[in-house]
N, C-alpha and C positions, 0 to 999 in steps of 0.2 A: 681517644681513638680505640676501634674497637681493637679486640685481641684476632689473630689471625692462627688458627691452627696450624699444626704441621703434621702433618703427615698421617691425622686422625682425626675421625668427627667429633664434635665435640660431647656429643649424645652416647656415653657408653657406660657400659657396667663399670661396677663399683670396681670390680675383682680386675679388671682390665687397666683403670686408673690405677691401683696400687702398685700395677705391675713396670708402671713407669721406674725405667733405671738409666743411669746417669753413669761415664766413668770422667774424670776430669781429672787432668794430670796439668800440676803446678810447674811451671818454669823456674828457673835461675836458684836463687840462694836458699834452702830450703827444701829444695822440690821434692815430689812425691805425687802419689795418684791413689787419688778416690773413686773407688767403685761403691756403689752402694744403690739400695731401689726404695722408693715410697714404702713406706710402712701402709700409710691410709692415704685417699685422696680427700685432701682438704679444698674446703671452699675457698672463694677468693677473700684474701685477706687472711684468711687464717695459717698456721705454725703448721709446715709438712714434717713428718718424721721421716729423717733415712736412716738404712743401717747399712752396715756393708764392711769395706775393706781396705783400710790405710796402706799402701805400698808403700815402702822408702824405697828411695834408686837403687838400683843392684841387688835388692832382696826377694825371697820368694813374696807373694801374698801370704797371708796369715792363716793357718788350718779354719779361724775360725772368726767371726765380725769382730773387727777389736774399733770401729766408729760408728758412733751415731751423729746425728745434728738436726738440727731443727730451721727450719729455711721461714721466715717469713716477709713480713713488711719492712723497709730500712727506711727507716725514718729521714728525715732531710738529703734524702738519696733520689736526684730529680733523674729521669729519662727521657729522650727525645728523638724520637723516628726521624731520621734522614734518610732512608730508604727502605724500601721492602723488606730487606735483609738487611739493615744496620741501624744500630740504635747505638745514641750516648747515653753516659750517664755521669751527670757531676753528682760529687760526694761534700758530704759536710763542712772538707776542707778547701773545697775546688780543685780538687782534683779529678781531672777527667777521662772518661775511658772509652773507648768504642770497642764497639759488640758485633761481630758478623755471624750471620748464621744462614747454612745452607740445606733446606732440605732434601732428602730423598725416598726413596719405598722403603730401605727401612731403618731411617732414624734421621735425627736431624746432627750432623757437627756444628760447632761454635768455635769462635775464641772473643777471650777481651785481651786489648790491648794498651798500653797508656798512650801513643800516638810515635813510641821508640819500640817498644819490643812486644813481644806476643808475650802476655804476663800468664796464659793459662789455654789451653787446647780442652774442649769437652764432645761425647757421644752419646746422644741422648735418644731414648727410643722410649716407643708410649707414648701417653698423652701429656705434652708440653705444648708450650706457646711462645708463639713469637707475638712478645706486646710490649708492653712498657712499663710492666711490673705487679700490671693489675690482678694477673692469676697467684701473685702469692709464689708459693713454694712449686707451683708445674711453670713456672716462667725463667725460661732459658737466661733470658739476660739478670732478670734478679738471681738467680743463684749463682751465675759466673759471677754478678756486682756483689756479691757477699763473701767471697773471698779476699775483696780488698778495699772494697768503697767505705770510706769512714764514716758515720751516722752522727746525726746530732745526739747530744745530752744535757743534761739539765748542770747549772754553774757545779752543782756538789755533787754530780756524779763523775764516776772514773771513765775512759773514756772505754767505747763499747769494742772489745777486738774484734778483726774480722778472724775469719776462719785460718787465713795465710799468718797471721798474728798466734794464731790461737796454737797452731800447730809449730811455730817458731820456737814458743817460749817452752812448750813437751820435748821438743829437740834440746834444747841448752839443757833442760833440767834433768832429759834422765839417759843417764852415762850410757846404760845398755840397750836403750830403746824403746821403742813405745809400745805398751801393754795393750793401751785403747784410748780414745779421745772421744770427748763429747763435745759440743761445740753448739747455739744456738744463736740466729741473729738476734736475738733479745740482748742478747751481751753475755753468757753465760761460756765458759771455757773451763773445764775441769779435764785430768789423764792421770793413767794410773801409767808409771814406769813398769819399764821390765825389773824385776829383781835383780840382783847379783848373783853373781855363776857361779857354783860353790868351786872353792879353792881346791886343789888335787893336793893330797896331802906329801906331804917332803917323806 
């Protein structure tokens, strides 16, 4: 099916597509919100780069980008238009999500849900699409499914985290918080913690 634009032709400058930004804020255990914008507009199929801004709840934003990530193709990550504005998507383990998305002049909102709670709320302005995974890294519902849709791997690989994964195990690991995270749908998860607070001497 073809891809359906929102709220932009699909015909524009380079500088225009880069300028595509995204904020998407995580629900329940874990949550936090990503602000961040296209680095380059990538073709379809190809790894978008964002950069931007990890929020934890109750915190300022960061003076300065402390996330990147790399959004692209999710491997045995199927989608399926049930409507204009709603798409599924089963994940490698059958686990299923719905996608709504609503556009307007200027931006499109989203969420996925798993069919009990709204797992993720996003505001997306630029050139994105509403399709079924095929623009890669500008496609609303692959990047909300890349938060939590599990991907296939091969018998000896580990399994791929998603982004909500990714940012789980930066949480447990660093006492005073998070420095910066990187994160790609290829399977790639790497963060550097905040340091320790120097001690006030006795």
């Amino acid at each position: 099916m073809a891809a359906v634009a929102l709220g932009v032709c699909v015909v524009v400058p380079q500088a225009a597509l880069a300028a595509s930004k995204m904020a998407v804020s995580v629900q329940g255990k874990g949550e936090y919100t990503v602000v961040a914008r296209m680095e380059f507009a990538p073709g379809p199929g190809q790894i978008g780069e964002f950069t931007g801004t990890l929020v934890e709840p109750g915190k300022l934003p960061s003076a300065e980008n402390n996330f990147s990530g790399g959004f692209g193709q999710l491997p045995g990550v199927v989608f399926t238009r049930l409507a204009p504005d709603t798409i599924t998507a089963v994940d490698a383990k059958g686990s299923k999500f719905w996608i709504i998305l609503k556009a307007a002049a200027e931006g499109t909102s989203a969420s996925i849900s798993d069919g009990t709670d709204i797992l993720a709320k996003g505001e997306f302005s630029g050139a994105w699409f509403n399709d079924t995974g095929e623009a890669g890294a500008r496609s609303i519902p692959l990047v909300l499914a890349s938060f939590f849709a599990q991907q296939t791997v091969a018998a000896e690989e580990p399994a791929k985290p998603t982004l909500v994964e990714c940012h789980r195990i930066a949480t447990l690991s660093c006492t005073y918080g998070i420095q910066s995270l990187t994160w790609s749908a290829a399977g790639t998860c790497s963060f550097v913690c905040k340091p320790t607070p120097p001690q006030n001497p006795q």
